[in-house]
C-alpha positions in Angstrom: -19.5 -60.2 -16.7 -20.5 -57.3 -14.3 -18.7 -56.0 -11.4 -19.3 -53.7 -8.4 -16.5 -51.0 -9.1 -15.3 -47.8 -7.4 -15.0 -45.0 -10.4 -11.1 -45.5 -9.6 -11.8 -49.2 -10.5 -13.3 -48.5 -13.6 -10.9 -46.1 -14.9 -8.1 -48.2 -14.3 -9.5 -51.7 -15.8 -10.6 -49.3 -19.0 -6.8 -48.3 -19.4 -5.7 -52.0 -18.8 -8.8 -52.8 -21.5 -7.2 -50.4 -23.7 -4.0 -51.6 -24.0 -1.8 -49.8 -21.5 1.7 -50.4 -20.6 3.6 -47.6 -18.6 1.5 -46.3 -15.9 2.8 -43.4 -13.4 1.7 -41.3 -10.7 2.7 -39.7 -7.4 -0.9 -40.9 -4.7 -3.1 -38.1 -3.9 -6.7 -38.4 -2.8 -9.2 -38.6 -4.9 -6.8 -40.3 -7.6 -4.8 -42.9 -5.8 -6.9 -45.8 -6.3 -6.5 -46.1 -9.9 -2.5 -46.9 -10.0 -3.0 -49.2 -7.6 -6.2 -51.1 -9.1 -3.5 -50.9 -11.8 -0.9 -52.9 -9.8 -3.1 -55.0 -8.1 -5.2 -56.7 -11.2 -2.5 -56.7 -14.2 -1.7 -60.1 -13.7 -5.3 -61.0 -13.8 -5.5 -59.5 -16.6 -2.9 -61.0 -18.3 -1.0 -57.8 -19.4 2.3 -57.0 -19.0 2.4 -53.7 -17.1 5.1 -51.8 -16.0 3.5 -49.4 -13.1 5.7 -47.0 -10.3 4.9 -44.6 -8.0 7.1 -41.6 -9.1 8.7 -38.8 -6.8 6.2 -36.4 -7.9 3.7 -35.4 -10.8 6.6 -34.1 -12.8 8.4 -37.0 -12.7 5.4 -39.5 -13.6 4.1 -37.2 -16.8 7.8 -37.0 -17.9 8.1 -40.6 -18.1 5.0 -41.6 -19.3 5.9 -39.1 -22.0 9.4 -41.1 -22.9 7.5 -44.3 -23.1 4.7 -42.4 -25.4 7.1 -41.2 -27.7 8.3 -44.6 -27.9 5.2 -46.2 -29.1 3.9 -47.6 -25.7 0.1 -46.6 -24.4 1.1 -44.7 -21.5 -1.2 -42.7 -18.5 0.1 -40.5 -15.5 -1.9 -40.2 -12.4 -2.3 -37.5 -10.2 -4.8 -34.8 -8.4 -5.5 -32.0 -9.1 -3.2 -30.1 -7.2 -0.7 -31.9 -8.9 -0.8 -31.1 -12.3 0.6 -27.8 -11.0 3.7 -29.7 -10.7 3.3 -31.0 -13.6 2.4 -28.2 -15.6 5.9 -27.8 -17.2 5.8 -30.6 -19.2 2.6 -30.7 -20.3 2.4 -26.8 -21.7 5.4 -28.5 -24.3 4.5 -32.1 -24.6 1.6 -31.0 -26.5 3.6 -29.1 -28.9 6.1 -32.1 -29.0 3.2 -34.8 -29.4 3.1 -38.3 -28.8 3.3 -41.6 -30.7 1.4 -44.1 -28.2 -2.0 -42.7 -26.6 -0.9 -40.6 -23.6 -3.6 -39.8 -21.0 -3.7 -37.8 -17.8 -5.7 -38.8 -15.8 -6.0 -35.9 -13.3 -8.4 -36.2 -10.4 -10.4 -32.7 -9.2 -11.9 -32.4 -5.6 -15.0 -30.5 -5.4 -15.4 -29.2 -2.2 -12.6 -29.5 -1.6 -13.0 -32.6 0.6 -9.3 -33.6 0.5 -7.1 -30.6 -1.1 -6.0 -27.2 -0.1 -7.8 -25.8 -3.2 -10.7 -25.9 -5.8 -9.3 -26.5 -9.4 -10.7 -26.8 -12.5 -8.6 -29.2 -14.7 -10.8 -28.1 -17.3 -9.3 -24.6 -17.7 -5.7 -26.8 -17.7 -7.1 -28.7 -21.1 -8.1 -25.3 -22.6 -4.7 -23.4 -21.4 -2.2 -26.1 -22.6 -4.6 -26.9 -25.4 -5.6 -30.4 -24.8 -8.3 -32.6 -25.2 -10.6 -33.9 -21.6 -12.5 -35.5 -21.0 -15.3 -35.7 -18.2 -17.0 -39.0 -17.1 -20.3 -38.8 -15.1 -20.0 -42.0 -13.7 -18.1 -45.6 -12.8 -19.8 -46.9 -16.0 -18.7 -44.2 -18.0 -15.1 -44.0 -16.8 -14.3 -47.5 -17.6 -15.4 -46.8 -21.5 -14.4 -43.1 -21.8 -10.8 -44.4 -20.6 -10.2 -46.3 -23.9 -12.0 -43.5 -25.4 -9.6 -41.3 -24.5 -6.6 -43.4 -25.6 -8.0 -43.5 -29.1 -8.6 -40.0 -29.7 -5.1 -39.1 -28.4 -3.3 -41.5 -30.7 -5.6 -40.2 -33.6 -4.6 -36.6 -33.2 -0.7 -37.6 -31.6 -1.1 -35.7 -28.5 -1.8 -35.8 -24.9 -5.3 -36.3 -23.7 -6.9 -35.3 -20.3 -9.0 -37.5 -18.0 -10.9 -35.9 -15.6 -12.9 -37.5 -12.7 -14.6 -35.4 -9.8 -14.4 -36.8 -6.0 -18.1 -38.3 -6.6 -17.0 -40.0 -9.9 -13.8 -41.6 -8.5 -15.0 -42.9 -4.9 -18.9 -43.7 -6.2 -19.3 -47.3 -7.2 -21.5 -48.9 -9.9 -21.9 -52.0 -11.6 -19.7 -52.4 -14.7 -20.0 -54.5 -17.5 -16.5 -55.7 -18.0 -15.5 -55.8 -21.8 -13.2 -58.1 -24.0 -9.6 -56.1 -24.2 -9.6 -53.9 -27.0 -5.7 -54.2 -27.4 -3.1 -56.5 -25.9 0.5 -56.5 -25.9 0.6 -58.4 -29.1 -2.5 -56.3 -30.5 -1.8 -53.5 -32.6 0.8 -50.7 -32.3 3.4 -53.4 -32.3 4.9 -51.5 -35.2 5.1 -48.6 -32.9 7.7 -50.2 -29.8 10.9 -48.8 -29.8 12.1 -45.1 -29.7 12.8 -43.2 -33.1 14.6 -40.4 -33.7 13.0 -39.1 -36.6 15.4 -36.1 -37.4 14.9 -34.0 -34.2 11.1 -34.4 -34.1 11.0 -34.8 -30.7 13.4 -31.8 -29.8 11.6 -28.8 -28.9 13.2 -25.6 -30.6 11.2 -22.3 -30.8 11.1 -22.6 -34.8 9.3 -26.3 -34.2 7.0 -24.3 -31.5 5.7 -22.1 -33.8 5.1 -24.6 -36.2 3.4 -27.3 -34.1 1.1 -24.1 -32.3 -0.2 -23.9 -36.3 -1.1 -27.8 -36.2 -2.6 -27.4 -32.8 -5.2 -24.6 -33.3 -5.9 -26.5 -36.5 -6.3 -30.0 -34.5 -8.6 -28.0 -31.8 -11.1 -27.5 -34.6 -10.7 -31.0 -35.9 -11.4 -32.0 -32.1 -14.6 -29.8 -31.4 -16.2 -31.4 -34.8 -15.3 -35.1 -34.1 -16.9 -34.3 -30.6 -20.1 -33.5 -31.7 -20.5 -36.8 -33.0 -18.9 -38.5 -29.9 -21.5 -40.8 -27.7 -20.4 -39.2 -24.1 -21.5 -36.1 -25.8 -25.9 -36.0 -26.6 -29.0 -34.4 -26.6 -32.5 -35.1 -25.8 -35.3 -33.6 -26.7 -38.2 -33.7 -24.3 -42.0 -33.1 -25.0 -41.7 -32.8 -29.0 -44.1 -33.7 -30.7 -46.8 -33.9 -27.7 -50.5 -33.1 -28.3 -50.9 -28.7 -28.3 -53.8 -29.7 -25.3 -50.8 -30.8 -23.2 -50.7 -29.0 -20.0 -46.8 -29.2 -20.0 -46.2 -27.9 -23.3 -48.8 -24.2 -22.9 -50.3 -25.4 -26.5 -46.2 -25.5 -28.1 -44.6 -28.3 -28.0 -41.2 -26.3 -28.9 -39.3 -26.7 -26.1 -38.3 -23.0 -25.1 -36.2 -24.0 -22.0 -33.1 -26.4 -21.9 -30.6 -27.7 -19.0 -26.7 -28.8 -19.9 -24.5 -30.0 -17.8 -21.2 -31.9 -17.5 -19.6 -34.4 -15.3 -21.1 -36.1 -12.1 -23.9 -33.2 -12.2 -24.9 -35.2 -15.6 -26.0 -38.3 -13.2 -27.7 -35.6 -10.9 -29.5 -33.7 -14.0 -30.4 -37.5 -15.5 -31.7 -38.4 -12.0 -34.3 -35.5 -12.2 -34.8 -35.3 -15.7 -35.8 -39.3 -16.6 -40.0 -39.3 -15.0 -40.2 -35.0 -16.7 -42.4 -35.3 -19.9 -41.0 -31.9 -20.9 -40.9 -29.8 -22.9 -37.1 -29.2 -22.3 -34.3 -29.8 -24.0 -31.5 -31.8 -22.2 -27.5 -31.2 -23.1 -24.8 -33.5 -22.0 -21.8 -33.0 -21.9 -18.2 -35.1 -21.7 -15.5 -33.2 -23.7 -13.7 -30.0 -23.5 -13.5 -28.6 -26.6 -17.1 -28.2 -26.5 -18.8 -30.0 -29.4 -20.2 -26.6 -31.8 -22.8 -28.1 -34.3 -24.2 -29.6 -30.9 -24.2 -27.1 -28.4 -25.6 -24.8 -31.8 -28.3 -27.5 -31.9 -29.0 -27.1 -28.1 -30.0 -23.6 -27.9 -31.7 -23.3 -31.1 -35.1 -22.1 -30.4 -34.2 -22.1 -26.3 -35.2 -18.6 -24.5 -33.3 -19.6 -21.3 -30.8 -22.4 -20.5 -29.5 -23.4 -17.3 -26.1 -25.2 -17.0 -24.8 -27.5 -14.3 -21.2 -28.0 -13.9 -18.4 -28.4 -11.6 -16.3 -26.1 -10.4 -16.3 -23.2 -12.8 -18.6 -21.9 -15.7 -16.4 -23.6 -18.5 -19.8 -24.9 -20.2 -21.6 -21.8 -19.8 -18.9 -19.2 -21.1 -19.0 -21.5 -24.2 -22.5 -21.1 -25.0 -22.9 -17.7 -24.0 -20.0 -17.1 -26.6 -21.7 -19.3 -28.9 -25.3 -17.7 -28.5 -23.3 -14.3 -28.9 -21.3 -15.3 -31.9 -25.0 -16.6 -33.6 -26.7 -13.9 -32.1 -29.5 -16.2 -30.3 -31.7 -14.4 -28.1 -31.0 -17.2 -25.6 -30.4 -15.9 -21.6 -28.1 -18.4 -20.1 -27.9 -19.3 -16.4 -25.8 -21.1 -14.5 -22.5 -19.9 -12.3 -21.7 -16.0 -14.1 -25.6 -15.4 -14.1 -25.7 -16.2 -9.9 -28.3 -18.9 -10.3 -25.7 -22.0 -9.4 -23.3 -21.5 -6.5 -19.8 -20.6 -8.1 -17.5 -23.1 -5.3 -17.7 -26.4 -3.6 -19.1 -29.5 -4.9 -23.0 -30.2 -6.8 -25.1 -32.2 -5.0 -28.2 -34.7 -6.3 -30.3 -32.2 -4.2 -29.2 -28.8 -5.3 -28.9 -30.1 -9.1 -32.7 -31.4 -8.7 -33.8 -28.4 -6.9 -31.9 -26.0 -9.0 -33.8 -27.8 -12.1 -37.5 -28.1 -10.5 -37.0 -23.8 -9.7 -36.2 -23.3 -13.4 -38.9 -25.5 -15.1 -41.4 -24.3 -13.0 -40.4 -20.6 -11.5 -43.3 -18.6 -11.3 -45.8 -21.0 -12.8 -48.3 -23.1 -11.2 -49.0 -24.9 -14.2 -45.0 -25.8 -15.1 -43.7 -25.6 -18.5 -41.8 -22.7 -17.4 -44.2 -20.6 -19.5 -43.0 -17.6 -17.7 -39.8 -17.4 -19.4 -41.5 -16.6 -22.5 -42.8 -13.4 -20.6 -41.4 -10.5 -23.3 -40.1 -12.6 -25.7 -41.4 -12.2 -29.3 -42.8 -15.8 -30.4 -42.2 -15.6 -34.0 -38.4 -14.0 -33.3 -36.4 -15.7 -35.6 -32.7 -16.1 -35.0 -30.5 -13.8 -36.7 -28.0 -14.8 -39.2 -24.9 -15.9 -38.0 -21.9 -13.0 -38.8 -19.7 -13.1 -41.4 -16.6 -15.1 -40.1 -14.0 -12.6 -38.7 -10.5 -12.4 -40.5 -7.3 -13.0 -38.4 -5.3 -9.9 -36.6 -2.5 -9.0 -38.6 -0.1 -9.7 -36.1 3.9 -9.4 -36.1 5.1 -11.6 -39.0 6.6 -15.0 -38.0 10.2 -15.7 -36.4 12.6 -16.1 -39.3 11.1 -13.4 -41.7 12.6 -10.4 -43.6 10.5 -7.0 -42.7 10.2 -5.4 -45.9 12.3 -2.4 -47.1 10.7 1.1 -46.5 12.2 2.3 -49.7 14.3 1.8 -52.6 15.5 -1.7 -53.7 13.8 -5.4 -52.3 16.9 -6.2 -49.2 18.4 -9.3 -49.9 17.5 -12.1 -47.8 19.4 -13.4 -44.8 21.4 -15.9 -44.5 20.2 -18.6 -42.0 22.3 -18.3 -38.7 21.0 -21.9 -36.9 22.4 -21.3 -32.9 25.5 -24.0 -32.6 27.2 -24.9 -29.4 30.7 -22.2 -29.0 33.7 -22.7 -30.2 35.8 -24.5 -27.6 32.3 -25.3 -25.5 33.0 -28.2 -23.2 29.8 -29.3 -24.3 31.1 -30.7 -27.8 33.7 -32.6 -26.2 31.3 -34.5 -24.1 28.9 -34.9 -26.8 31.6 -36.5 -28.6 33.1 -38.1 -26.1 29.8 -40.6 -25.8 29.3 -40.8 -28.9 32.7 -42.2 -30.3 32.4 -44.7 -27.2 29.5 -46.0 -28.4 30.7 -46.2 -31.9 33.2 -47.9 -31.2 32.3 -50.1 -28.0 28.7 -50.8 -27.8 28.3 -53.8 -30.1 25.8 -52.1 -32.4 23.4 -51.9 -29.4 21.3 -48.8 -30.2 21.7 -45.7 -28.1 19.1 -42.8 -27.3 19.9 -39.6 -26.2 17.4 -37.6 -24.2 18.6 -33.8 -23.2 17.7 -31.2 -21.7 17.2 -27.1 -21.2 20.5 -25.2 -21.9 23.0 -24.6 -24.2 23.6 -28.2 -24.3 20.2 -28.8 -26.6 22.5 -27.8 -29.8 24.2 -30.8 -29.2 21.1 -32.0 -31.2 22.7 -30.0 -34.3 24.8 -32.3 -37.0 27.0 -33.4 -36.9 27.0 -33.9 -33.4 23.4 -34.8 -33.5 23.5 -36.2 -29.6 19.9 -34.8 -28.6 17.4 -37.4 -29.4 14.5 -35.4 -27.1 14.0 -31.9 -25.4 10.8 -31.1 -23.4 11.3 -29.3 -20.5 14.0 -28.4 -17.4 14.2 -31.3 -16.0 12.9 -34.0 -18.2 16.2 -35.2 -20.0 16.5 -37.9 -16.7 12.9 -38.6 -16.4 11.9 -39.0 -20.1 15.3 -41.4 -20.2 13.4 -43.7 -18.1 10.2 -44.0 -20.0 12.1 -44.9 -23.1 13.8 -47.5 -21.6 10.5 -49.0 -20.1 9.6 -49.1 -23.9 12.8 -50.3 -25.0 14.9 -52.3 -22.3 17.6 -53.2 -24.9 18.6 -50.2 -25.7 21.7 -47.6 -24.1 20.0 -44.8 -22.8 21.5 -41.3 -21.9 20.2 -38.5 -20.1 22.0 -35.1 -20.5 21.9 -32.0 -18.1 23.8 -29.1 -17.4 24.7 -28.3 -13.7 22.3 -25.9 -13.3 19.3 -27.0 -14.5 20.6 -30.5 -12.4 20.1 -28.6 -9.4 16.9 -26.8 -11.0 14.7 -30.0 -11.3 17.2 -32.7 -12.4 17.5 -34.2 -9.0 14.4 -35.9 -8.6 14.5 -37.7 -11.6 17.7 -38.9 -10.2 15.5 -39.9 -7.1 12.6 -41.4 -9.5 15.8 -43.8 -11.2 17.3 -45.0 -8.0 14.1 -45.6 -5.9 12.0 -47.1 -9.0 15.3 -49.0 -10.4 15.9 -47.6 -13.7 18.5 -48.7 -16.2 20.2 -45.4 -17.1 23.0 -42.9 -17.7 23.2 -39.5 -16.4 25.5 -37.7 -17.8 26.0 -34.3 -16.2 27.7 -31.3 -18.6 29.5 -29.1 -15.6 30.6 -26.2 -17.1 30.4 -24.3 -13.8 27.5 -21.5 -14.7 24.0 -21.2 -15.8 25.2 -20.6 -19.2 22.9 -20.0 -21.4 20.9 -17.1 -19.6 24.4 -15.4 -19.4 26.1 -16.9 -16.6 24.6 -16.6 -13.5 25.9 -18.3 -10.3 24.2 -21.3 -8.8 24.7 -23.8 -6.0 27.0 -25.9 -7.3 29.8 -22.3 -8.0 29.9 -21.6 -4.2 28.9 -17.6 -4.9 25.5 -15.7 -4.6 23.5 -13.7 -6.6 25.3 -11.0 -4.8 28.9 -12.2 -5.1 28.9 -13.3 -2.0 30.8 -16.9 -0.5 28.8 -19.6 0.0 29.2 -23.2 0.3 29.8 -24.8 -2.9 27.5 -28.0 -3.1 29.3 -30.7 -4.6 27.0 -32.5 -7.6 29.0 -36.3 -7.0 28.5 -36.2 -3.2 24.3 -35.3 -4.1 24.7 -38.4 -6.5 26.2 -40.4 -4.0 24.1 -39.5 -1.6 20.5 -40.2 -3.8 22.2 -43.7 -4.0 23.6 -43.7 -7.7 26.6 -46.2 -7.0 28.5 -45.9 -10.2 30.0 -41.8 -10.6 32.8 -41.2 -12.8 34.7 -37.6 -13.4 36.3 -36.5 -16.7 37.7 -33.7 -19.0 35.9 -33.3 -22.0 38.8 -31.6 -23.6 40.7 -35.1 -22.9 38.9 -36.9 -25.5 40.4 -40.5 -24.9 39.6 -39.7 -20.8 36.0 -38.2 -21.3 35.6 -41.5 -23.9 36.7 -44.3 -21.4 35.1 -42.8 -18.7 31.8 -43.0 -21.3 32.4 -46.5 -22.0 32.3 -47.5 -18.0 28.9 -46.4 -18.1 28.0 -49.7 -21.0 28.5 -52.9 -18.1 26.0 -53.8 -15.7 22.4 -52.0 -15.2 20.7 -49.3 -12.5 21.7 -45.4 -12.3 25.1 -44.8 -13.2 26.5 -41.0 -13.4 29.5 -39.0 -15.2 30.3 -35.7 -14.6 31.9 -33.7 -17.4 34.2 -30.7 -15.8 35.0 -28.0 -18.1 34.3 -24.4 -17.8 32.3 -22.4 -20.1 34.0 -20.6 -22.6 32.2 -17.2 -22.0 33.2 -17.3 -18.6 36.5 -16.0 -18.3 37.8 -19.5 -17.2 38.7 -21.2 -20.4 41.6 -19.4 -21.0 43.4 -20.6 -17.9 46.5 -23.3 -19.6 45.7 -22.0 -23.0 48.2 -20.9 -25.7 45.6 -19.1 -28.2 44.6 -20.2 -31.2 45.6 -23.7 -32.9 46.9 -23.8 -36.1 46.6 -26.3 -38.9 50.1 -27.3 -40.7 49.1 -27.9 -44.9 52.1 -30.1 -45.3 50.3 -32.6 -42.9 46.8 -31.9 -43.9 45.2 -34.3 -46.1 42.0 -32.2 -46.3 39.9 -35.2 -45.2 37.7 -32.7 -43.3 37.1 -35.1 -40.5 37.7 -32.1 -37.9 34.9 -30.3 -40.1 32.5 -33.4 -40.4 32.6 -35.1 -37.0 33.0 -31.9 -34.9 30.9 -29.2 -36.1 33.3 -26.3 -34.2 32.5 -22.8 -35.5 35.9 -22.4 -35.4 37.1 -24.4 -37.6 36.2 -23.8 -41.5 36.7 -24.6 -45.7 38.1 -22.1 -47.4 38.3 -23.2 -50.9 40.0 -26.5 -50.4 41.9 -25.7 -47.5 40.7 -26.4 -43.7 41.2 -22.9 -41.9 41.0 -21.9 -38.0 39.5 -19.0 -37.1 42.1 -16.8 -34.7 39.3 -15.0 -33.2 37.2 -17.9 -31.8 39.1 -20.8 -31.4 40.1 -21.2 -27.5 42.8 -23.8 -28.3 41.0 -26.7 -26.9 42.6 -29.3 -29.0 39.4 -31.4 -29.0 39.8 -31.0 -33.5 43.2 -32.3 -32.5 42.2 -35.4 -31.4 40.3 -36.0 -34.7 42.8 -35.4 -37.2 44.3 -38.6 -37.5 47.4 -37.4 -39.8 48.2 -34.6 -36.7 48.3 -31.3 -38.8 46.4 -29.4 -36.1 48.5 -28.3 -32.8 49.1 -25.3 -30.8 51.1 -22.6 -32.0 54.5 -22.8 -31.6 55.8 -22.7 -28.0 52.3 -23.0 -26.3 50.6 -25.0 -24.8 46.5 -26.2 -24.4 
């Protein structure tokens, strides 16, 4: 069957053809069409969907993400301008990765027709070092779009799909495929979050590990592309009679034309009645396919590139005909042959073609190009391949001695929450409540930026995912699209809450998600060394202000459920936990308890807590369930450290034979 579809159309019946299941987005023209193509024919198509507009592009690529990671085909739509927005996330989920295929499918507007700027989503994929892809038409949107899911499940990482304004609002006549996955079709084995040890916690030690598989899966890419169908070349006028007037007695074509995008259709359009001889480049992928680009301007003397917006084509092959040494001039956007803003058009791509094939010469062939050019030049041989910089060694290794004796190694240091952070009392807090009161339903734990993401450490081990500031609400939602059965908590600190945390409090409420906020309010930004923030009531400067209350902004957002706690009053902080278990939408606790390091803490503390060996059973359960610095082995004896133990008491709620209590006469 064949349909009349806008490019919008076609992209979003490929993604239901390919098996999607969370879709997200925040409308901007040219992009908006394909959410709500989306919405509008799921049913039809007899998939089960789940589709929201989100508060913004940051919101819809977080939860996308939280679905991806939990299995579920997932794609986030935006414009271009939004991926600004959402340029936080995707710089780290790449390095995180994906389980389900997770596209972007990212709209750019030429012109601009509809946008306050010209962007190139293209330099985005290179930047954050992802895969896009570049359909030329309605046609090829609907096929790349399954394309695209494929190739990011293969390689576990985000993908970019990239229409132009002429790709998206043209229309062409489909052919409309059989689905090539269903909800009961493959990747069934894949539903359902996983926690997998921390793999989807992004610490800088994981970083530098992942950038390693990245580069490494970049290459992969670029050779998998060069056999990929939206990616071809065509030959024109080989193997033509030497009489031929178009060939000048050679039938090596000398002169070649590459382009990318909708300025393939307009290229195409020009190219199909030539006879040649040229050779003809297309296009679809960034990174740029080598062995066939190589293949392209092999023998070429000049090559002309048409692209949108900027020369991302071009530098590649003038980097590739420099690397190889090809005595190839290429032309396009950086030569000042092609305009360098605003859209292509079908007459400026055919006239920009006709003035290069035929410049100069009556007789066409472009035989003027050969004008100074030895005939019988023959390429160089490519260089040697360069070694790797030796750059600074990697994070985590020993510099070598400048004299004597090899220096021992150092003992690994791993970062772990303070001793007497409030932190560990919340973390502990939920997670005893659902030990103990959740019926063996299965909990997930998304955090956040702060100190707080060492709650992922054993043997708290409460941070199931880290990706950026913000994302611990967001990312909660996506996983529970993929998984509705399962408890799911969101962590953030009370800074980064007021950083980007609220809307993803918006995107729960307005889009009716089934989640728990829980907000760790240690009154600082603590981690960057304890700056002020809106919710302390004092500037920058020291100054007053007024101190913006974090329940009444819950309250406000619509979040009917909000309860307050101590998370040094374990049984409080763990009841008010369990509250959050009954009943479904946004519900909200707010752990209160100031940060250790800032002069706070102390406030109703005695000092130190001691640990009475009469009682002591050495069952280590304050050791093995809490993970406090403070508290330590020594031999067979548990010890407290009287340096950094704030007298918290939250080990004292854990010993269960009560041999650990404030020192005599105190109080904490």
């Amino acid at each position: 069957m064949k349909r009349l579809l806008m490019g919008n159309e076609a992209a979003a019946l490929g993604a239901i053809r390919a098996g999607v299941e969370v879709v997200t987005g925040y409308p901007g023209t040219p992009s908006t069409e394909i959410l709500e193509t989306v919405v509008r024919e799921r049913e039809a198509a007899g998939a089960r969907i789940y589709a929201e507009w989100s508060v913004n592009e940051k919101a819809a690529l977080e939860v996308a993400a939280g679905a991806a990671i939990s299995g579920r085909r997932a794609l986030a739509v935006m414009k271009q301008v939004g991926l600004n927005v959402a340029s936080d996330p995707l710089m780290s989920l790449n390095y995180l990765g994906v389980r389900g295929g997770l596209v972007l499918a990212v709209a750019d507007d030429p012109g601009p027709i509809s946008s306050q700027t010209e962007q190139d989503t293209r330099h985005f994929g290179q930047y954050a070092k992802v895969a896009v892809f570049d359909p030329s038409s309605p046609e090829e949107a609907y096929a790349m779009m399954a394309d695209a899911f494929e190739y990011s499940e293969k390689y576990g990482r985000p993908v970019i799909f990239r229409p132009t304004t002429r790709v998206c609002h043209s229309y062409g006549s489909v052919e409309i495929l059989p689905p090539l996955r269903g909800p009961e079709q493959g990747g069934a084995e894949r539903r359902g979050f996983e926690k997998s040890g921390g793999r989807w916690v992004i610490f800088p030690s994981l970083a530098y590990k992942n950038h390693i598989q990245i580069e490494a899966d970049l290459a992969r890419m670029a050779s998998d592309f060069s056999a990929y169908p939206g990616n071809h070349l065509r030959v024109s006028g080989r193997g033509v009679d030497a009489g031929d007037s178009n060939t000048g007695g050679d039938p090596r074509p000398v002169l070649g034309i590459a382009a990318g995008g909708v300025s393939c259709a307009y290229a195409e359009e020009t190219l199909g009645p030539l006879a040649g001889p040229f050779k003809y480049l297309k296009i679809a992928t960034v990174p740029l396919p080598p062995a066939l680009a190589l293949e392209f301007l092999d023998g070429l003397e000049e090559a002309l590139v048409l692209e949108e917006l900027d020369p991302v084509i071009e530098k590649e092959l003038v980097y590739l005909a420099g690397q190889r040494r090809l005595p190839v001039k290429v032309r396009g956007k950086l030569s000042g042959d092609m305009p360098n803003a605003g859209e292509n058009r079908p007459d400026s791509v055919e006239n920009a073609i006709k003035f290069f094939l035929n410049r100069d010469s009556p007789g066409g062939g472009g035989a003027c190009y050969r004008a100074g050019i030895p005939q019988d030049a023959a390429s160089p041989a490519a260089p040697p391949a360069l070694q790797p910089p030796r750059g600074p060694a990697p994070a985590g290794a020993s510099a070598p001695p400048r004299s004597g004796a090899a220096a021992p190694a150092l003992p690994a240091r791993p970062p772990v929450l303070c001793a007497g952070c409030p932190h560990r009392g919340s973390f502990f807090a939920v997670k005893e409540a659902v030990r103990q009161f959740a019926r063996g339903r299965k909990a997930v734990y998304s955090g956040d930026i702060g100190c707080y993401t060492l709650g992922n450490a054993r043997p708290l081990d409460m941070t199931d995912t880290c990706l950026c500031m913000g994302a611990g609400i967001t990312m909660a939602q996506g996983i529970n699209r993929a998984e509705p059965s399962a408890l799911n908590f969101a962590f953030i600190g009370d800074s980064t809450f007021f950083h980007s945390g609220i809307p993803g409090v918006v995107n729960a409420v307005y889009n009716n998600a089934n989640i728990s906020i829980v907000i760790l309010d240690n009154s600082t930004t603590a981690m960057t060394g304890n700056q002020p923030h809106p919710g302390t009531g004092v500037t920058a400067a020291g100054e007053s202000s007024g101190r913006i209350s974090i329940a009444a902004v819950l309250e406000a957002l619509g979040v009917k459920r909000i309860a307050k706690a101590s998370p040094f009053a374990v049984e409080e902080a763990k009841e008010a936990a369990a509250s959050m278990f009954g009943g479904t939408g946004v519900r909200a606790i707010i752990f209160e308890g100031p940060c250790v390091m800032s002069g706070k803490a102390a406030a109703g503390r005695a000092g130190p807590l001691t640990i009475d060996d009469g009682k002591c059973t050495r069952c280590k359960l304050c050791i093995t369930r809490l993970g406090c610095p403070a508290v330590s082995l020594a031999g067979d004896s548990v010890r407290v450290d009287p340096v950094t133990c704030t007298g918290c008491l939250v080990c004292a709620s854990v010993c269960p034979s009560g041999a650990i209590a404030a020192p005599a006469g105190g109080t904490a």
